[in-house]
C-alpha positions in Angstrom: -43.9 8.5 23.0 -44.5 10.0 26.8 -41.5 7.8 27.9 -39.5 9.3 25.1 -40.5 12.6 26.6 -39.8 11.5 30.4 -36.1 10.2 29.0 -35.3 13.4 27.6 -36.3 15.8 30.6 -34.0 13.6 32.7 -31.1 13.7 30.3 -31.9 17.5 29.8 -31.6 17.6 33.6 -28.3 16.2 33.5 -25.7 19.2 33.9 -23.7 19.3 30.6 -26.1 17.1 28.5 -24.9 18.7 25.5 -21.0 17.4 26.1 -22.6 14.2 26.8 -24.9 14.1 23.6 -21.6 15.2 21.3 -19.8 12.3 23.2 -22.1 9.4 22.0 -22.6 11.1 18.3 -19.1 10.7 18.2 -18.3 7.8 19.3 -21.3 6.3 17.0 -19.5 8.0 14.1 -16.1 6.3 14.8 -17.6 2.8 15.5 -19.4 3.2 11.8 -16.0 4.6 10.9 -13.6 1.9 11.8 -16.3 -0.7 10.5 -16.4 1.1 6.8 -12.4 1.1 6.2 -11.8 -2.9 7.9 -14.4 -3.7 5.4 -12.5 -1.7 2.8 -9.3 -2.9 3.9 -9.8 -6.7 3.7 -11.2 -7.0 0.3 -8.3 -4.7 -0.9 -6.1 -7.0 1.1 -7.6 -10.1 -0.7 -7.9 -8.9 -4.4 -4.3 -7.4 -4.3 -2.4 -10.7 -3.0 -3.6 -13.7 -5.1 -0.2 -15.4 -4.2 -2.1 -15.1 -0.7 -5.2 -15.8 -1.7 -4.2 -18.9 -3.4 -1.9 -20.1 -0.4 -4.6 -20.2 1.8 -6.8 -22.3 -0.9 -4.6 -24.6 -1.6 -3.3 -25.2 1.9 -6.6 -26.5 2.4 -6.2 -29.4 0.5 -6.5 -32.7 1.8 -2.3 -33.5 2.5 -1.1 -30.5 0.8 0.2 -29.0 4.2 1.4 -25.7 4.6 1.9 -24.0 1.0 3.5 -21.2 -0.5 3.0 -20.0 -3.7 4.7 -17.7 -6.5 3.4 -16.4 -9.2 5.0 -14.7 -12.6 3.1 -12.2 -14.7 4.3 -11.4 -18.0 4.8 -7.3 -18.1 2.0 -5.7 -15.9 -1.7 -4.6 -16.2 -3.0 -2.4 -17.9 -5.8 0.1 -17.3 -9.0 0.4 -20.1 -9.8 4.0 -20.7 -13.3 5.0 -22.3 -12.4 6.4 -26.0 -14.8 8.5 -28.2 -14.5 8.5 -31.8 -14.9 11.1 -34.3 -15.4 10.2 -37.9 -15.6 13.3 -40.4 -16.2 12.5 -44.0 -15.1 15.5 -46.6 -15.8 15.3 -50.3 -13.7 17.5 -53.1 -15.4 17.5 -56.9 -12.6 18.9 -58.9 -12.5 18.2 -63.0 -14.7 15.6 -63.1 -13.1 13.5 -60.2 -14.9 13.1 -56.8 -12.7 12.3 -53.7 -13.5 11.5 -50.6 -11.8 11.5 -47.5 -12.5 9.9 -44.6 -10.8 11.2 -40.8 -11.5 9.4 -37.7 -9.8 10.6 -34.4 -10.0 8.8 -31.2 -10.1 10.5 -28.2 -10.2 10.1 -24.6 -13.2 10.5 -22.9 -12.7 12.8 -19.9 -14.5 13.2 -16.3 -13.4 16.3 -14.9 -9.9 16.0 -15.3 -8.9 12.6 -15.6 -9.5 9.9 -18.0 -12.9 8.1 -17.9 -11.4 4.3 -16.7 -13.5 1.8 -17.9 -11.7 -1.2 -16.0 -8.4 -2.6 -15.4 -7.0 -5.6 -17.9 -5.1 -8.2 -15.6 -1.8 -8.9 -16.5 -1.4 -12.5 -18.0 0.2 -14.8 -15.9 3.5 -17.1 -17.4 4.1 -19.6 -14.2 3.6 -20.6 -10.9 5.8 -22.5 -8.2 3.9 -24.2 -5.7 6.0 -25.8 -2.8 4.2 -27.8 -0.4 4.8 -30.2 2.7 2.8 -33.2 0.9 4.2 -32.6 -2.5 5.8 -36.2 -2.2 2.3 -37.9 -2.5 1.6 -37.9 -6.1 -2.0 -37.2 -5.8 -2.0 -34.5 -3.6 0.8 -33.0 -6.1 -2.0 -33.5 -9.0 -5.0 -31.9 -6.6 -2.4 -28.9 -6.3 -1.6 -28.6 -10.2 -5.5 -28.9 -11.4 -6.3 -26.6 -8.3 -3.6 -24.0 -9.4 -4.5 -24.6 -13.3 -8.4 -24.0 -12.5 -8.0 -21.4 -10.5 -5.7 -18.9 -12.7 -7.4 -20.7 -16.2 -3.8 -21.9 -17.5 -1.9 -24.7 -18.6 -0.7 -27.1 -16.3 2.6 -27.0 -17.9 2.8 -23.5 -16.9 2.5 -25.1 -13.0 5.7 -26.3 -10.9 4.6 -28.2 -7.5 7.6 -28.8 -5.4 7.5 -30.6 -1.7 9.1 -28.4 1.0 11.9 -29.5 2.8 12.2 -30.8 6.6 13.2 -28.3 8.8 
């Protein structure tokens, strides 16, 4: 503690320590800065491109080569909003006959001023083209159809693997 105590009467005798002292705050704040959004960035970069994603898996298949990859979605996602419902039950005795009527409204459930979002429903995909240097070998063409298939949970019909061209 008495060193802590020596170190600060020196740094207080430094003309300007308060400059100083704001300096390294700062710059501690922008290191923790820059290391928050790159985090951010790359798993927003990753969950946003599965055509990516999936081109760097499969490229790491034994003989598949470089890869690119294409995928078609049929229509687009759709977001999952939390819903309330209200269910109001009325009941008229007129002449002898009793009717009831039942009324249920669905509303969206609000958080401040926009819609509670419960989670976001992929859209489903239709097809994928895969065209790959080692598509000519047969079993690498298989790997890369039960790879693609696994991966995205469809049919293998659904799955074109082409071989690229020599350039």
């Amino acid at each position: 503690m008495e060193k802590i105590k020596a170190l600060w009467k020196k740094f207080k005798g430094i003309k300007n320590y308060e400059i100083i002292l704001a300096l390294v705050i700062i710059a501690i704040a922008v290191i923790i800065y820059s290391i928050v959004s790159t985090a951010g960035t790359k798993q927003t970069a990753t969950e946003s491109d599965p055509e990516e994603r999936l081109e760097q898996i499969l490229s790491e298949v034994e003989g598949a080569g470089a890869v690119e990859v294409m995928i078609t979605y049929a229509g687009t996602g759709s977001k999952i909003a939390a819903t309330e419902t209200d269910t109001k039950t009325t009941s008229t005795d007129a002449g002898g006959t009793k009717t009831t009527t039942v009324t249920t409204t669905t509303s969206p459930v609000m958080q401040g001023s926009e819609v509670l979002i419960l989670g976001e429903k992929e859209p489903e995909v239709v097809g994928v083209l895969v065209v790959a240097e080692g598509a000519d070998d047969v079993k690498v063409r298989l790997r890369l159809r039960d790879a693609v298939a696994t991966v995205l949970g469809i049919k293998s019909s659904a799955i074109q693997i082409l071989s690229r061209r020599d350039v």
